[in-house]
Legacy VTK file of the C-alpha trace (Angstrom):
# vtk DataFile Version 3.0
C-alpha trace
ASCII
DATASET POLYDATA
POINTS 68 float
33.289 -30.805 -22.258
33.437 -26.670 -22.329
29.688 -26.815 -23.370
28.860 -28.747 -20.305
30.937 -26.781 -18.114
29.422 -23.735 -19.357
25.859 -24.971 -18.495
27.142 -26.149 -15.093
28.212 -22.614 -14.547
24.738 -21.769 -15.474
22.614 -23.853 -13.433
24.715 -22.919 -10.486
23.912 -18.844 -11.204
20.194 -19.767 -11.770
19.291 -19.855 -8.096
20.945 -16.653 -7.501
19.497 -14.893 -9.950
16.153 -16.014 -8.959
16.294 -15.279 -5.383
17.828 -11.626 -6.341
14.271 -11.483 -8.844
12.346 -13.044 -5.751
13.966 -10.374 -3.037
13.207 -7.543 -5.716
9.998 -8.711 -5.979
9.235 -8.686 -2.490
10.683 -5.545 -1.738
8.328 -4.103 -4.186
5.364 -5.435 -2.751
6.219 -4.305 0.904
7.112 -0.760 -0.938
3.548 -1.201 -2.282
1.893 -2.336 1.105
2.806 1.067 2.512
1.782 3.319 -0.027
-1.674 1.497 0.585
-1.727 1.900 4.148
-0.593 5.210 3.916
-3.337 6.225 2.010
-6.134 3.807 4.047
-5.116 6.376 7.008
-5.255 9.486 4.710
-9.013 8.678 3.786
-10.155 7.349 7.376
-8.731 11.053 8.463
-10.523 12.933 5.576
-13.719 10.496 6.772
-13.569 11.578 10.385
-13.580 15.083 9.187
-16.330 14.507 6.625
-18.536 13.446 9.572
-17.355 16.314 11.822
-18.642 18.757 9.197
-21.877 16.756 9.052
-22.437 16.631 12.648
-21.967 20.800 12.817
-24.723 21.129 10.370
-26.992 18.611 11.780
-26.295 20.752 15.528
-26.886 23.646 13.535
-29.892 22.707 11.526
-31.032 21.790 15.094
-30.812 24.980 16.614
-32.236 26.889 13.630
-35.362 24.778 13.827
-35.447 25.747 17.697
-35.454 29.169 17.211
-38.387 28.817 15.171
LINES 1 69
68 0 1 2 3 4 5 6 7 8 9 10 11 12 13 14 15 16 17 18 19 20 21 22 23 24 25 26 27 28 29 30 31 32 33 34 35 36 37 38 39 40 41 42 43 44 45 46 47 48 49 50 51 52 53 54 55 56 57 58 59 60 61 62 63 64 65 66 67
């Protein structure tokens, strides 16, 4: 009778522990979503820049070859 009280007491605590694991879990991943999107922006910001630099030497390369 104690054994099978015990392993009531058990299955009762398993869905708690499992949605505690689950909400961990998620948390994680959302942690992890915005440490992605963080660093999606970063590199679309170091890209923009990238092509701003390109864009002065084109324009530049440009005018050299005028003054030619």
């Amino acid at each position: 009778m104690m054994n099978q009280k015990r392993q009531e007491d058990k299955d009762r605590q398993r869905p708690q522990n499992d949605y505690m694991v689950n909400l961990r879990a998620e948390l994680e991943i959302r942690q992890l979503h915005e440490k992605i999107d963080h660093q999606m922006a970063r590199q679309w910001e170091r890209l923009a820049e990238l092509q701003q630099i390109q864009i002065e030497l084109l324009e530049r390369n440009a005018e050299w070859r005028e003054e030619r």
